[in-house]
MILUM-507691 format. One record per residue (C-alpha): x negated, y, z negated; residue number from 1. Coordinates in nm, 2 decimals, padded with zeros to 4 digits. Layout:
! residues N
X Y Z NUM
...
END
This chain:
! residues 248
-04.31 04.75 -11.36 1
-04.27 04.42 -11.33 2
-03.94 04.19 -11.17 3
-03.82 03.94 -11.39 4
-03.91 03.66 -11.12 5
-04.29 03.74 -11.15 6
-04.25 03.76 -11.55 7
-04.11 03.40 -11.54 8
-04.35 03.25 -11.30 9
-04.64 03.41 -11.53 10
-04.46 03.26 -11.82 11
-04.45 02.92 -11.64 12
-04.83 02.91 -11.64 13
-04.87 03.02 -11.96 14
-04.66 02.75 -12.12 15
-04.86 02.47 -11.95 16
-05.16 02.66 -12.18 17
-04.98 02.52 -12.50 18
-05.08 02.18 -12.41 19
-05.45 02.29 -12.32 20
-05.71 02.31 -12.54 21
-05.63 02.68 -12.73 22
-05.91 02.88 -12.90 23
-05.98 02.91 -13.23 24
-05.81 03.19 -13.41 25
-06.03 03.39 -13.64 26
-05.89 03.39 -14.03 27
-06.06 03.74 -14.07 28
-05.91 04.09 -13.88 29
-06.12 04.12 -13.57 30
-06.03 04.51 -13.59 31
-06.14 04.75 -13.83 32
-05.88 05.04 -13.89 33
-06.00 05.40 -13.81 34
-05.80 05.70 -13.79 35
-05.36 05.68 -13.73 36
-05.28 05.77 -13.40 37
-04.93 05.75 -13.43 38
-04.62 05.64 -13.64 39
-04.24 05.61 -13.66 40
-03.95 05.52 -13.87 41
-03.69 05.61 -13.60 42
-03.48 05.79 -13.85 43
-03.20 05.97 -13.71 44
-02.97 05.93 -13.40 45
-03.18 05.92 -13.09 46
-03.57 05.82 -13.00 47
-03.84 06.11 -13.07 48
-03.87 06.30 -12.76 49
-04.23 06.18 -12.77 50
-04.10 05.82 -12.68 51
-04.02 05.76 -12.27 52
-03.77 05.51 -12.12 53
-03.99 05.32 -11.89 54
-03.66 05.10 -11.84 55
-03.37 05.16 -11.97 56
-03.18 05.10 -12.20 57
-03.31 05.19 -12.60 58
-03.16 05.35 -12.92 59
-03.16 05.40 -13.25 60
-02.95 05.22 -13.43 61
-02.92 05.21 -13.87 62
-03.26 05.32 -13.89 63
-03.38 05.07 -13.61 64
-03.53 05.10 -13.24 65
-03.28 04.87 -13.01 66
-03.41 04.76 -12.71 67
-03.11 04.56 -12.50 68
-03.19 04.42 -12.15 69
-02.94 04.55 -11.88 70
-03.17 04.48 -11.54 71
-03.10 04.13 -11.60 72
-03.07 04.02 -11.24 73
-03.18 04.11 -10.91 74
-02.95 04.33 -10.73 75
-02.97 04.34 -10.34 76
-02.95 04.67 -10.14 77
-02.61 04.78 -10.05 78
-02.41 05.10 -09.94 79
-02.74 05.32 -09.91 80
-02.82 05.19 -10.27 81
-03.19 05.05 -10.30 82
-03.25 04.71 -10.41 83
-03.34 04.64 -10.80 84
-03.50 04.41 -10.99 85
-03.43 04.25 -11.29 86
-03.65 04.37 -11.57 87
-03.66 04.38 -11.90 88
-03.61 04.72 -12.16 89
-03.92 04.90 -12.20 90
-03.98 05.18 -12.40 91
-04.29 05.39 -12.39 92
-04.60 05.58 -12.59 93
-04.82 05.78 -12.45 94
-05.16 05.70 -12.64 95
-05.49 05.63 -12.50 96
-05.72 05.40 -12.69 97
-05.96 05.13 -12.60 98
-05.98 04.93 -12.90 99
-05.63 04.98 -13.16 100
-05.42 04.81 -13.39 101
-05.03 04.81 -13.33 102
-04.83 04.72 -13.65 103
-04.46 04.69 -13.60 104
-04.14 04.54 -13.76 105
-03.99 04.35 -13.50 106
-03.61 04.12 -13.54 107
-03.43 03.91 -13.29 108
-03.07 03.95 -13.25 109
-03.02 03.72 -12.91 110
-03.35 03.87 -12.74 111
-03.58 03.63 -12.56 112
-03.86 03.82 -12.57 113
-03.97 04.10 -12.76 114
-04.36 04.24 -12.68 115
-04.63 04.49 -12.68 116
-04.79 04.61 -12.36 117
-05.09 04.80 -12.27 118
-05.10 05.01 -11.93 119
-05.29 05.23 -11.76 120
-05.12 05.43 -11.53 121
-05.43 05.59 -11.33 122
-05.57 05.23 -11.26 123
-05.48 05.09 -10.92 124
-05.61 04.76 -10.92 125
-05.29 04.60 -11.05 126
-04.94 04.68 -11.06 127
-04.80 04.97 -11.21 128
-05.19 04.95 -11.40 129
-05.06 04.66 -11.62 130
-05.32 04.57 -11.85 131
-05.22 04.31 -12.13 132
-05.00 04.23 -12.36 133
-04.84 04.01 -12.63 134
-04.54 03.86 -12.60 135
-04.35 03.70 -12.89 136
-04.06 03.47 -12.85 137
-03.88 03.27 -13.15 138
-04.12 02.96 -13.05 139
-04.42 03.08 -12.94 140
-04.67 03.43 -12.91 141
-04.85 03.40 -12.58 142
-05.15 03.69 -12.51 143
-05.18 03.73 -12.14 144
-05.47 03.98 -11.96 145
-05.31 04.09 -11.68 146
-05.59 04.32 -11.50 147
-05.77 04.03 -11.40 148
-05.45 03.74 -11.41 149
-05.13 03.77 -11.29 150
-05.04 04.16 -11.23 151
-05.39 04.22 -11.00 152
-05.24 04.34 -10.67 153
-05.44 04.06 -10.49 154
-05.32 03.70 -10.71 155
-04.97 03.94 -10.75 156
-04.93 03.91 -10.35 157
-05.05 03.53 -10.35 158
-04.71 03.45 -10.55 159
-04.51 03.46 -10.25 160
-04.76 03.23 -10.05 161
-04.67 02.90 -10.10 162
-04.98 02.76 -09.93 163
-05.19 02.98 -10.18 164
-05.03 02.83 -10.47 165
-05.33 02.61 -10.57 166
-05.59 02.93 -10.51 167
-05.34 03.14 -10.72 168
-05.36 02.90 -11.01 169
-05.73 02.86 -10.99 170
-05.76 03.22 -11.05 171
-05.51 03.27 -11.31 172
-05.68 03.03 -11.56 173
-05.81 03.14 -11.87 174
-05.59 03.45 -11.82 175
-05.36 03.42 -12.07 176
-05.32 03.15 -12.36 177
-04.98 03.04 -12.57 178
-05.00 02.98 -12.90 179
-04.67 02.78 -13.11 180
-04.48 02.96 -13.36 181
-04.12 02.97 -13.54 182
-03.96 03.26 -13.57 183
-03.55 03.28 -13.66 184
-03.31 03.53 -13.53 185
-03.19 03.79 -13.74 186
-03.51 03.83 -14.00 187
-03.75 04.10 -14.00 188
-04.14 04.02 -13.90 189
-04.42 04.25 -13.99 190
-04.62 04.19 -13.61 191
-04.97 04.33 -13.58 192
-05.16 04.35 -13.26 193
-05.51 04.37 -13.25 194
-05.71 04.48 -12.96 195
-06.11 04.51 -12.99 196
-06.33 04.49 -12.70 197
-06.22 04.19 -12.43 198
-05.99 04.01 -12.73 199
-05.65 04.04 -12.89 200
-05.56 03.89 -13.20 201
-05.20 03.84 -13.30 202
-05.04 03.78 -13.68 203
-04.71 03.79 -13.79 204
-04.61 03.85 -14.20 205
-05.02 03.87 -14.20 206
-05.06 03.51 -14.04 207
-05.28 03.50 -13.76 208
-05.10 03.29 -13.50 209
-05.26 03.40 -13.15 210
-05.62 03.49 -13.02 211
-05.76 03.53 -12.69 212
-06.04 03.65 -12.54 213
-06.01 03.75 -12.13 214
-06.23 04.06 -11.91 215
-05.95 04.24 -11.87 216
-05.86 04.33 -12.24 217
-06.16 04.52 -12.21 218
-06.03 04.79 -12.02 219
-06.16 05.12 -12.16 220
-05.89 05.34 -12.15 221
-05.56 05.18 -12.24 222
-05.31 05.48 -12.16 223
-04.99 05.42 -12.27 224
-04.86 05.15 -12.51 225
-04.47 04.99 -12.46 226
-04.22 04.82 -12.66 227
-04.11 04.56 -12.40 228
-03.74 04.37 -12.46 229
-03.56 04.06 -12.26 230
-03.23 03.98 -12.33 231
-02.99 04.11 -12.56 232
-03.10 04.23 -12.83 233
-03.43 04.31 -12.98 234
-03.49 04.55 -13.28 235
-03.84 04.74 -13.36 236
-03.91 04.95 -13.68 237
-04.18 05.07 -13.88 238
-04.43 05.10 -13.57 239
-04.79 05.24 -13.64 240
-05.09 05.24 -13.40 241
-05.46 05.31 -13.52 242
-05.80 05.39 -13.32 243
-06.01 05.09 -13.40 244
-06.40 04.92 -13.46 245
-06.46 04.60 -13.45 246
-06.41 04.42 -13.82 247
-06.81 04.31 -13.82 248
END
């Protein structure tokens, strides 16, 4: 998992990507749809017991999945209590793949950040085997590999080096890539994530707005997928995952 502080130091660097030069995002699908893995309308009054709180807390809510960030600041040890650290809602799938599409209806109701994350829980070479992700806030989509950027264990354990600062930015370039957008709170958004070979491709309402291309977004098996939300509140519907080819 990862604290809040590290999410907002990662989303610090990313930002200063929005100036850079950005690459070109394909017009075509870079995925070719195979067979469905997986889908969900989140009818009735709880999550399928195939879903997993990675953190709390999520429910279904008129039809909806709502996510609602309550880790939402650090809390120091205390009484025998261990410390913990802010975080936002995640709620998990467990679904390998290597190359997918994620489709899923996605509406901000005061969240910050609402996002799709890859994992692999067997890989040790970064935290909690983070792999990447998409993130997509009401002004922006960034696509961030996080094998090889910000969650490998040795750049994670630079962050609190201040003389390593300069080294830990040097390696984190090219990582991840932020991309403009406007979203408004309250509407629905059909987001499709699409993951083939060492490149993601984001679109929204069948836009494509993000595209990045980064070693780690290669992984080959991508374990679990999660529903990630910061702040209060973000609402998911509708979600359907697919093996993948590339769209040649």
């Amino acid at each position: 998992m990862r604290p809040l502080a590290s999410t907002t130091a990662a989303l610090a660097f990313a930002a200063t990507c929005i100036a850079a030069d950005l690459p070109n995002i394909p017009a075509e699908p870079i995925a070719k749809k195979q067979e469905l893995l997986f889908s969900d309308d989140f009818q009735g009054t709880e999550p399928a017991s195939v879903w997993h709180k990675v953190v709390a807390t999520f429910s279904v809510e008129n039809g909806a999945l709502k996510g609602t960030q309550t880790r939402d600041k650090d809390v120091p040890a205390a009484d025998g209590k261990p410390a913990v650290k802010a975080h936002a809602a995640v709620h998990g799938l467990e679904i390998p793949t290597k190359d997918s599409v994620v489709e899923v209806k996605i509406r901000f109701e005061g969240a910050s950040m609402i996002d799709v994350e890859f994992d692999d829980r067997k890989f040790n070479g970064s935290q909690y085997g983070h792999i990447c992700r998409a993130q997509v806030r009401l002004n922006g989509i960034t696509i961030t590999d996080e094998k090889e950027g910000g969650q490998r264990w040795d750049i994670r354990n630079m962050a609190d080096d201040p003389t390593r600062a300069q080294e830990r930015a040097n390696l984190l370039k090219g990582r991840s890539a932020t991309f403009p957008a406007t979203l408004e709170k309250g509407k629905w958004y059909t987001l499709v994530v699409e993951t083939v070979g060492d490149a993601m491709r984001v679109s929204i309402d069948g836009k494509a707005l993000a595209y990045h291309r980064s070693p780690g977004i290669a992984h080959e098996t991508k374990s679990k997928i999660e529903l990630g939300v910061a702040g209060k509140d973000g609402f998911f519907d509708d979600i359907k995952v697919w093996n993948a080819a590339p769209n040649k």
